[in-house]
N, C-alpha and C positions, 0 to 999 in steps of 0.2 A: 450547722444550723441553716436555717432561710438563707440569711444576710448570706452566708459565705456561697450558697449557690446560686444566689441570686448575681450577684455581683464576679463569680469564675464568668458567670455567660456574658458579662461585659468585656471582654475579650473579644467574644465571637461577632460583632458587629464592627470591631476596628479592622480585624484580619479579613472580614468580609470585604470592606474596603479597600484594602490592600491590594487583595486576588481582584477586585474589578480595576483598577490602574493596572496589573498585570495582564490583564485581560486586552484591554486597551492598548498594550505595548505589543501584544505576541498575535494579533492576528485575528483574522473571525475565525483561520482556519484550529486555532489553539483552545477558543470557547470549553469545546467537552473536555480537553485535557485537563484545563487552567480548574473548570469547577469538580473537575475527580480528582486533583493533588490537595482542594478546601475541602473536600469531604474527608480525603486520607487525612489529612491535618487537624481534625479539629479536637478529635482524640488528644494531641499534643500541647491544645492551647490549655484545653480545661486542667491538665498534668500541671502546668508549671504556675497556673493559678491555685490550685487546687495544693499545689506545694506551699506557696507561701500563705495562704489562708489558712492550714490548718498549723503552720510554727504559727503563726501568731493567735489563731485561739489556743496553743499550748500553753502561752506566754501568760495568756489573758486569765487563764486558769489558773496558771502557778503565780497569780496575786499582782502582774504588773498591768498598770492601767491600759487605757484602751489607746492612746496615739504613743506612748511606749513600746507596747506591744506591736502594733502595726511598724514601727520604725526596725525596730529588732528582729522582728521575723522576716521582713526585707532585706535588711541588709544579712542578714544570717544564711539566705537561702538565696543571696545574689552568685556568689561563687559556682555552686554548684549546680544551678536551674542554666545559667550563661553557659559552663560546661557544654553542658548536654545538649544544647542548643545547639554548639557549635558543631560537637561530633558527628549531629542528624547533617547539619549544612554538605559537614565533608561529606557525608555519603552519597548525597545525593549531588553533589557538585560536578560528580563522572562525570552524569548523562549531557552535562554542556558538550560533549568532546565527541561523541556520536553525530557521526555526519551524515549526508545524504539526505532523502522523505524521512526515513527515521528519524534524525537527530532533527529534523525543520517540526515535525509533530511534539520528539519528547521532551522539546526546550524549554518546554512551557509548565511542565512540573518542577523542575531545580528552579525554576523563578517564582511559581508558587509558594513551592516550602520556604526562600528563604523570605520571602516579604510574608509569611505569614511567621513562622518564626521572629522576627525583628517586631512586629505588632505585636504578639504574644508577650518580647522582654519589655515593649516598652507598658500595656498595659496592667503585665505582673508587678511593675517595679516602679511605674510613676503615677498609677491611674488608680489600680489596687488596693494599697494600702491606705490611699484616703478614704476610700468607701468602708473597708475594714473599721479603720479610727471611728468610724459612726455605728457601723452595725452593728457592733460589738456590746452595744448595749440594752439588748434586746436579751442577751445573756440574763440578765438576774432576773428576769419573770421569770414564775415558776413554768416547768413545761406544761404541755395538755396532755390529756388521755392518751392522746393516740400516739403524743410522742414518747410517755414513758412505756408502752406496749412494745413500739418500736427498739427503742433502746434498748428493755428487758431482754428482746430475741437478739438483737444483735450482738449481746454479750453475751447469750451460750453461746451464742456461735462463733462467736471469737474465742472463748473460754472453753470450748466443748470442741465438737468436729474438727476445727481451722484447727487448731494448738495441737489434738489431737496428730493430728493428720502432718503439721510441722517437725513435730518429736520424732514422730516415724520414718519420716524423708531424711532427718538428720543421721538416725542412728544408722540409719541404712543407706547412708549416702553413698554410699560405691555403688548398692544396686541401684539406686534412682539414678545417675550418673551415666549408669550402663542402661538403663530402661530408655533413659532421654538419648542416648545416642543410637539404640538398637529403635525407636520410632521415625529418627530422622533417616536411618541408611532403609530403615521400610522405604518409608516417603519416597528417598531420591529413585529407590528399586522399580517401584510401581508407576512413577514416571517414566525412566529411562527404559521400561521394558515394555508401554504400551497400555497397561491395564488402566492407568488413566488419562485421560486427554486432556489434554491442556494448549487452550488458545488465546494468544497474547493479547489477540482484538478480536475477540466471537465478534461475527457482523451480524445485525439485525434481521427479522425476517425483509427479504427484498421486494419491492411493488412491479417492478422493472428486469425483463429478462429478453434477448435479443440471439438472434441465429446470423452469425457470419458464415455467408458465401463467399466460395471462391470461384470462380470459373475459367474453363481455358481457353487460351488464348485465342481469340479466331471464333470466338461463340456469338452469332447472330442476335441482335438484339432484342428480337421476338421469341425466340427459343432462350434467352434469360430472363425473361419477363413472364412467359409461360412457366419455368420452372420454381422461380421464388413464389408465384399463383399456387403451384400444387405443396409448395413448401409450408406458407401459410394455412393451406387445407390442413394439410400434417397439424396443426396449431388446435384447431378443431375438432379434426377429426381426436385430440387427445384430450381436450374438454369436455367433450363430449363424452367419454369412455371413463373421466373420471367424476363424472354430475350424475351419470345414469339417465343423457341426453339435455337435463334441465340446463347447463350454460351456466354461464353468469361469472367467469372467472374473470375471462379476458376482456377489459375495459376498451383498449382500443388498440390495431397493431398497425407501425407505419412503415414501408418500403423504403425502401431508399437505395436509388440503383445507382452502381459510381463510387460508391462512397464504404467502408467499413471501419469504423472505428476511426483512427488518426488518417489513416489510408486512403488516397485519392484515385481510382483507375476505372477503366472497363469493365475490367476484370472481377470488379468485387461488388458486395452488394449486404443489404444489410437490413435485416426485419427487427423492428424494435417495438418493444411489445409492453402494454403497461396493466399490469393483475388487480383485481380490486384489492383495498385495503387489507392487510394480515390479521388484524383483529374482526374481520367481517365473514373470513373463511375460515376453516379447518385441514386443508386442503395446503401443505408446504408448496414453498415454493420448488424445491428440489425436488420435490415429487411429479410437480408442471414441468419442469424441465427433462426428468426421465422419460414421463411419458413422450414429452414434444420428439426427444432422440429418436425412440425407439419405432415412432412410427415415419422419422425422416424417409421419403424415398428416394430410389435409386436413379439419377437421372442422369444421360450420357451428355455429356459438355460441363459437370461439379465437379470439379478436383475436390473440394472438400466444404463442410459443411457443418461449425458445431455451435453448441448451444451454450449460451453462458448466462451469468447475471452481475452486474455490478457490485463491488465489495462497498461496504462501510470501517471506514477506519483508514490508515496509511495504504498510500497506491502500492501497488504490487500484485500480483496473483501467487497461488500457493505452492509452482513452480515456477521460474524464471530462470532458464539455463542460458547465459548470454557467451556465441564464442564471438571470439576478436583475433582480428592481427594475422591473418590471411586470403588469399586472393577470393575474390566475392563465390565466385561457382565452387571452391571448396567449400565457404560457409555452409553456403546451403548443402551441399552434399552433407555435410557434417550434421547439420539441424533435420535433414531427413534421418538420419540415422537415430538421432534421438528422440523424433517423434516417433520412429519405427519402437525405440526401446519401452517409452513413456504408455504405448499403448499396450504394452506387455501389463498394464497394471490396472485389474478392472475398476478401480474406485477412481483413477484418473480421467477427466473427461475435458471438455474444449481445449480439445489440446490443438496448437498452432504455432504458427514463425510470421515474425513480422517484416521477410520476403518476397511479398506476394511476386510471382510472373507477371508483368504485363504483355505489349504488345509483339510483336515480332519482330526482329531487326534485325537491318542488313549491314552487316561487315563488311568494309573495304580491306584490302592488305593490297599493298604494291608488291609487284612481282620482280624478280631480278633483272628484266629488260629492263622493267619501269624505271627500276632505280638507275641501271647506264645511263638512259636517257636522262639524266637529273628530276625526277619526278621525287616528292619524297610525299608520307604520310599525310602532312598538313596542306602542301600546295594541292596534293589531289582533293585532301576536304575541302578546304577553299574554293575549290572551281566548283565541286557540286553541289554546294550551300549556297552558291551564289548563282547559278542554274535551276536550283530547285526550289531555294527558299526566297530568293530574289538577290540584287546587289542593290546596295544604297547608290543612288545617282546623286543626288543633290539632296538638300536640307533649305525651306524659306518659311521666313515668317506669313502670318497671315492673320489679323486681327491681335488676337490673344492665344494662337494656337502656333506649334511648329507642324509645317506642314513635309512628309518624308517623301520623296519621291523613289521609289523601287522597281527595279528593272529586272521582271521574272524569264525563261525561257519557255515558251510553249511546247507541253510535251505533248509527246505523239502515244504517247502509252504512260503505263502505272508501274511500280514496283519494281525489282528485278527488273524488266523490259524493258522499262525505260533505258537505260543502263548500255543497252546492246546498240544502239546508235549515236549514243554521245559522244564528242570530240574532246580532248583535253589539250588545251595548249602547253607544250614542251616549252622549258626554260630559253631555246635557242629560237623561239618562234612559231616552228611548226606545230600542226596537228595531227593527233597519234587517236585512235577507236581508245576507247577506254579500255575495252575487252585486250586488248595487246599489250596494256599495262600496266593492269591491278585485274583480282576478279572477286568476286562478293560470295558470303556465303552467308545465310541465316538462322538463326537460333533466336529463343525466345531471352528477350528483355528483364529485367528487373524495373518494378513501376516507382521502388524509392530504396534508399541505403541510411539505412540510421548509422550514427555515427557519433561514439561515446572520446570523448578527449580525442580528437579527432582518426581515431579509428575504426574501421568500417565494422559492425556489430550488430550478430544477428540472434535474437532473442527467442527462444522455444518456450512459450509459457502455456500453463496448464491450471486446470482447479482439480484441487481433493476433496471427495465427500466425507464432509465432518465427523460424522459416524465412523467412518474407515481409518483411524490413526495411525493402524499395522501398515496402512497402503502408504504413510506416507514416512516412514520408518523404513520400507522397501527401496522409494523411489533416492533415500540417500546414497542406495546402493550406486546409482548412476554413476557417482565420483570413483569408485577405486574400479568399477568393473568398464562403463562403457567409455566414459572422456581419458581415460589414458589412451584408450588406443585412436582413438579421435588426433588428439596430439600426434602421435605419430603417424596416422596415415595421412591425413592433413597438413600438419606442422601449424595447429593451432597452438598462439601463445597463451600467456598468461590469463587471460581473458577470460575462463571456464569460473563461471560462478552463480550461484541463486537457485542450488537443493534447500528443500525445506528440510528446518532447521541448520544449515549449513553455513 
């Protein structure tokens, strides 16, 4: 009746309560999770109210008075509502044990369900049943029209169809048994083979889409500044082709030289672009970013150049191939190859390593004279850090401040040349040409080294287009085809991890 549904929804504001102190406890970053574990749940609260209200209108029917009934049908349906309650906890108790951005996002549903659970038993079993004790008496008015209408149909339909239709599942319970299992191994088939797609966190449409540059080493700072100019043309030049001239997508787009993503260098550089509202256009975002690719130009001094957009939901992108536990110039070697592999797959796109080259450096090594003469590695850096970059002479106060005093060498040249006139003091006193006791060589830098549990770790990540599921079904091929031999030409460890779904 009313009473009993009025009074299941007395639940739903205790557990609401609940999930906001949960809420409070797990983060802002937990918000969307904490209120989709209250929505999963609320189905559960009205269940276990909806259990003991309808034992005790049984009670109330089969002649026992109204706070009789309400006591009996509580305690009656206390056993087995707690049950089930508990068995939901344990299932969801796992996701505690999930580590990493995953497990810091999905903490916040096992905390959900069990503080809404725990509300649930407290207001099925202590809140409940007094309200029950009262409503109960609303029962002996006769019903109205519309409720004996109601009731009429819902007992054919209980008496008719439903009974019907129960008889049949009985007598043929092996076939229903084999039906329910032959629709579940469908299910798993049509997942596991592509034909449907399923995404753990669909992210929303994006407002926000950005083009990382890379450039090489020794690139003038006018000819990267002219290039990212013609790059953002590219930006236009594909709004334009998809308005039919009219404009109006791109809100506003900002430069920024030096700098890509976490990445600090010369080297890089980074156009960050912000699209009118998703609900204002028709126009995907994936669509602005296809075009924005396709018209990127070719420009000599870009190592590389791709286009992406920020996810919604847990950090990650939709591959992330991380190797570890080898000397740095293998890495990369090894992350070239699997961006060589990654681009084998057309629905894969910004694909990159979080490597970048910086500037050019010069390599000392002592030569075997060097080393008679007691020269070693460090005494040589020492003297030309302290020639180049200066030596600390003294250290004095002054006011509120330490004032350093540094004693540089004036040089007579730049780089390499420098190099060719400098003296180095030998351990016995004398002065030896540099050139007679180490010699330099150079090669291009690395501008940062990330470093996972302190191991040097270089990241190839990538996006799949949504539509393309086959593509990302292909790209798990990477594990048995291309990083075993990575391992072996390399002698990357353990390290190889983050194919989608892997």
């Amino acid at each position: 009746n009313m009473g009993i549904a009025f009074w299941v929804a007395a639940g739903s504001p205790l557990a609401f309560l609940a999930t906001l102190v949960v809420i409070f406890l797990s983060g802002q970053s937990s918000n969307m999770i904490s209120m989709f574990g209250l929505i999963m749940m609320r189905g559960i609260i009205w269940d276990d109210a909806i259990v003991v209200g309808e034992e005790t209108a049984t009670r109330q029917a089969l002649g026992e008075g109204r706070m009789e009934a309400a006591e009996n049908g509580a305690k009656r349906m206390f056993t087995p509502v707690t049950a089930a309650s508990l068995t939901t906890m344990a299932a969801f108790l796992p996701i505690l044990l999930i580590s990493g951005r995953i497990g810091d996002v999905m903490v916040a549903i096992p905390l959900v369900v069990i503080a809404v659970l725990i509300a649930s038993l407290v207001e099925s079993f202590l809140i409940l049943p007094g309200h029950l004790s009262h409503s109960f008496g609303s029962l002996n008015r006769p019903p109205s029209a519309f409720r004996r209408t109601f009731d009429r149909g819902f007992e054919w339909v209980r008496k008719g169809p439903f009974l019907r239709f129960v008889e049949f599942s009985y007598d043929w319970r092996y076939t229903t048994l084999a039906f329910t299992f032959g629709a579940m191994i469908l299910a798993i088939g049509l997942l596991s083979g592509g034909r449907v797609d399923f995404q753990f966190f669909p992210s929303p449409e994006s407002e926000n889409i950005a083009a990382e540059v890379e450039f090489a080493a020794g690139t003038p700072e006018a000819d990267r500044i002219a290039a990212l100019g013609r790059i953002e043309d590219a930006l236009y030049e594909a709004e334009a082709a998809l308005t039919d001239g009219a404009g109006g997508l791109v809100v506003t787009a900002f430069t920024t030289l030096g700098r890509a993503g976490q990445s600090q260098t010369d080297t890089l550089a980074e156009i960050a672009v912000q699209l009118i509202p998703g609900e204002e256009r028709t126009i995907r975002t994936e669509t602005v970013m296809q075009a924005w690719r396709e018209r990127l130009p070719s420009i000599p001094g870009v190592e590389q150049a791709t286009v992406r957009t920020e996810q919604v939901g847990p950090p990650g992108r939709d591959v992330d191939v991380k190797l570890q536990n080898a000397p740095i110039e293998d890495l990369k070697a090894a992350a070239e190859e699997v961006k060589t592999a990654l681009r084998g797959y057309p629905g894969v796109t910004a694909i990159a390593d979080d490597l970048p080259y910086g500037k050019r450096e010069l390599i000392v090594e002592v030569t075997p004279r060097g080393l008679a003469l007691g020269f070693t590695a460090e005494s040589v850096g020492t003297q030309l850090r302290n020639a180049f970059d200066g030596a600390i002479a003294t250290r004095f106060p002054r006011d509120d401040e330490e004032i350093t005093v540094r004693v540089l060498r004036e040089q007579q040249s730049e780089g390499a040349q420098a190099l060719e006139n400098f003296y180095l003091r030998a351990p016995d006193g004398t002065f030896v040409r540099f050139p007679e006791v180490a010699h330099v060589r150079e090669q291009a830098g690395f501008t940062i080294i990330q470093r996972i549990d302190g191991d040097r770790t270089v990241s190839v990540t990538g996006d799949i287009a949504a539509a393309q599921n086959s593509v990302a079904n292909g790209v798990r091929q990477l594990g048995p085809d291309v990083l075993p031999r990575l391992v072996e030409t390399y002698g990357i460890g353990d390290g190889i991890g983050g194919l989608p779904g892997g």
